[in-house]
C-alpha positions as CSV (number, residue, x, y, z in Angstrom):
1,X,124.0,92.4,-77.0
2,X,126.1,91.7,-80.0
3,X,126.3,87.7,-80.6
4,X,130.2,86.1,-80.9
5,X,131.3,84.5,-84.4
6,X,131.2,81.2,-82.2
7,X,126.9,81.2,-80.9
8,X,125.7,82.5,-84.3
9,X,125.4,79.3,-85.9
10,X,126.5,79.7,-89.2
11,X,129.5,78.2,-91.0
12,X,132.3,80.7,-90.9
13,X,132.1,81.3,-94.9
14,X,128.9,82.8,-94.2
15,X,129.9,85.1,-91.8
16,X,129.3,89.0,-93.1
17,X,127.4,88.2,-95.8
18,X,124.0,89.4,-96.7
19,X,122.4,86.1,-94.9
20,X,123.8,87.4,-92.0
21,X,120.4,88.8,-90.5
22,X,118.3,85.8,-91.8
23,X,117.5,83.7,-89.0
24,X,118.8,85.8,-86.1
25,X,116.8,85.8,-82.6
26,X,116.6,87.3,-79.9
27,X,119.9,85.8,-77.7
28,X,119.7,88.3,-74.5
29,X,117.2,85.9,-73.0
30,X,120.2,83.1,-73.1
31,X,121.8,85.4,-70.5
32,X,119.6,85.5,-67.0
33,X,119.5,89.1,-65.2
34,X,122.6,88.9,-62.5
35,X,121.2,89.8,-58.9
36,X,122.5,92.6,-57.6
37,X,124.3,91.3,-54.3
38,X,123.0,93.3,-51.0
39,X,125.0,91.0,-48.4
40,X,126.2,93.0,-45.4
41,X,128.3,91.6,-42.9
42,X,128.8,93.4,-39.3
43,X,132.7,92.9,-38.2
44,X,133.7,90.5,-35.5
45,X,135.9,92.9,-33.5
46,X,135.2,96.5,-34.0
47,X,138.1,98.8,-35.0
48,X,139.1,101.1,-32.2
49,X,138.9,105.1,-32.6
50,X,141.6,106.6,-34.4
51,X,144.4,107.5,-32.1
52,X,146.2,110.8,-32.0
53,X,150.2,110.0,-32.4
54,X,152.4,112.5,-30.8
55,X,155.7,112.6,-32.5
56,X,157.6,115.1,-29.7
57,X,157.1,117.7,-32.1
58,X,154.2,119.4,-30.8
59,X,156.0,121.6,-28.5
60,X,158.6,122.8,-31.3
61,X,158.4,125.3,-34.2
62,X,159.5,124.4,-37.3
63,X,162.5,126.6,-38.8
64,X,163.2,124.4,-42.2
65,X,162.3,121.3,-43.5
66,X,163.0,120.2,-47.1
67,X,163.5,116.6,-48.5
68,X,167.1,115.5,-48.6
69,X,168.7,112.0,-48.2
70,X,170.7,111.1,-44.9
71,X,174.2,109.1,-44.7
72,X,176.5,107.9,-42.6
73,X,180.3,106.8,-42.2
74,X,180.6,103.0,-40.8
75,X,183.3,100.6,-41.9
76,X,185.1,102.9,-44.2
77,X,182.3,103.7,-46.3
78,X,178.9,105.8,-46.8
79,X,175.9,104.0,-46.7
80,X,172.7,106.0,-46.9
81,X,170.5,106.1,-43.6
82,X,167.1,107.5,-45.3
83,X,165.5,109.9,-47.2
84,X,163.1,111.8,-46.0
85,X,162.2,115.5,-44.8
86,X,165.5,117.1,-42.7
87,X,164.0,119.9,-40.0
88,X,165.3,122.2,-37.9
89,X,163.5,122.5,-35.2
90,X,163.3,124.9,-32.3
91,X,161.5,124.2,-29.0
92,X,158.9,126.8,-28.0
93,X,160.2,127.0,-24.2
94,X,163.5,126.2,-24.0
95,X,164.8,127.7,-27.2
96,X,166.6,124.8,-27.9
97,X,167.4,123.8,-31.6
98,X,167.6,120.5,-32.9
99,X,168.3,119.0,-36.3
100,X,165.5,116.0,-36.9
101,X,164.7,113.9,-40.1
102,X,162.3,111.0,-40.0
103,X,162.1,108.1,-42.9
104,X,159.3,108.5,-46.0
105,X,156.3,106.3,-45.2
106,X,157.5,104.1,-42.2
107,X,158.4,107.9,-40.3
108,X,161.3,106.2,-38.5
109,X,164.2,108.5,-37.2
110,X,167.0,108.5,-38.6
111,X,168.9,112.0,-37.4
112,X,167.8,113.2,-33.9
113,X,170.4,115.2,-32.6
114,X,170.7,119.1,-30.8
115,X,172.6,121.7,-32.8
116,X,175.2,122.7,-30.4
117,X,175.8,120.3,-27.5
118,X,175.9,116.8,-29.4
119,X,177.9,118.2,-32.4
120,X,181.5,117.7,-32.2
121,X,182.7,120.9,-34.3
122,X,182.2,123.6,-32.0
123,X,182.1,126.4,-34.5
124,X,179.3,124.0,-36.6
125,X,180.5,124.4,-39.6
126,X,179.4,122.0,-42.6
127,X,182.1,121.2,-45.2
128,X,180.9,119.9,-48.4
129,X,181.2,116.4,-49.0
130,X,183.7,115.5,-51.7
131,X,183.8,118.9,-53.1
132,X,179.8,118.7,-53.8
133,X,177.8,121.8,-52.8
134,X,174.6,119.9,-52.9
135,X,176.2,117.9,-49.7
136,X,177.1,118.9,-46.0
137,X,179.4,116.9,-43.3
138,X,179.5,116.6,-40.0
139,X,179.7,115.1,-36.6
140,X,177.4,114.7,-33.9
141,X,175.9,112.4,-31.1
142,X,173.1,111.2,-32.9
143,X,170.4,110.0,-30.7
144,X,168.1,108.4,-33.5
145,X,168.8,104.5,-32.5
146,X,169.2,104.5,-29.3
147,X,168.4,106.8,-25.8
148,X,172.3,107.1,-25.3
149,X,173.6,108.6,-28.8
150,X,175.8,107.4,-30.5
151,X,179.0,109.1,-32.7
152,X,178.3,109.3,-35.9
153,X,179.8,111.1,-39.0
154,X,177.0,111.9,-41.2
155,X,176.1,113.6,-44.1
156,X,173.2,115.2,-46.0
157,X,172.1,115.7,-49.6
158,X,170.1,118.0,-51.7
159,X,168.2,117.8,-54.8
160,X,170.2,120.8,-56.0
161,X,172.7,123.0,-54.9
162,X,169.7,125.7,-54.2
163,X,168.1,123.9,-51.2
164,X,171.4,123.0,-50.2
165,X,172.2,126.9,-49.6
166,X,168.4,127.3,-48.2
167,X,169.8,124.8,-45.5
168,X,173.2,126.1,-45.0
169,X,171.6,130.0,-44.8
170,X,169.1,128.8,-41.9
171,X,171.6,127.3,-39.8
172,X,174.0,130.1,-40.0
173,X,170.6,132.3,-39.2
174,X,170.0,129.8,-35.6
175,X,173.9,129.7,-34.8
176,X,173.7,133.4,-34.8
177,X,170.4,133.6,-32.9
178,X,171.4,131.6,-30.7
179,X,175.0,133.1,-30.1
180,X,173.1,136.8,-29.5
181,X,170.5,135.0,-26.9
182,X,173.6,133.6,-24.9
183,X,175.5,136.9,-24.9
């Protein structure tokens, strides 16, 4: 092991000049072997089995899901809900559609709501958000907070104008779908 300035024992005007290797010793013997530390320790209380979570999603198909960020209108102003993934869903047996987006990294709701009945334009049709393409308005009975909905004027943002026409494209595709399944 190279020795420190400090343990070599000569005067620092000495240091790095050809006396340097007069007098040196062995110093590794200054420094005992560490012992390796083999210590195991069984846990009080044993974790349980990992749980399977059901979300409620199990029994729907997934139309479109991309990353957006979720806001609403309350006291005269936007303020953002969440940003997470926004899906359309569609339930295997029913047929029903919904519009769902959960929180990053905590997965809380914060949209839950069905694509015809709950939203309060009838036709469904988003407008953009102060004239921004990469944003969509709208209204609906949003059942993220609590079992009863609530009515909420909401809005949703893209990363780019792009995803934004992905999303607008698949719900015109499951308003039409749906339209032809009724008639």
């Amino acid at each position: 092991k190279p020795k420190s300035p400090g343990k070599s024992g000569k005067s620092p005007s000495k240091f790095g000049s050809d006396a340097d290797g007069a007098g040196d010793e062995d110093t590794e013997s200054e420094y005992p072997d560490e012992e390796e530390n083999s210590a195991h320790f069984t846990p009080i209380i044993p974790l349980p089995e990992k749980i399977k979570v059901k979300t409620g999603e199990e029994d729907e198909e997934i139309l479109y899901v991309h990353r957006a960020k979720l806001y609403r209108f309350t006291d005269g102003e936007w303020k953002e809900r969440g940003i997470g993934n926004v899906k359309i869903l569609r339930h295997k047996e029913t047929k029903k559609l919904r519009v769902i987006m959960r929180r990053d990294q905590v997965l809380k709701i914060c949209l839950n709501h069905n694509l015809y009945e709950d939203v309060v334009n009838t036709d469904f049709s988003f407008s953009e958000m102060n004239k921004n393409p990469k944003s969509f308005l709208w209204g609906a009975m949003n059942y993220a907070e609590c079992p009863e909905g609530a009515l909420e004027k909401l809005a949703v943002r893209f990363k780019n104008v792009k995803l934004a026409e992905q999303f607008r494209e698949q719900l015109n595709k499951c308003i039409a779908a749906d339209q032809n399944r009724d008639n």
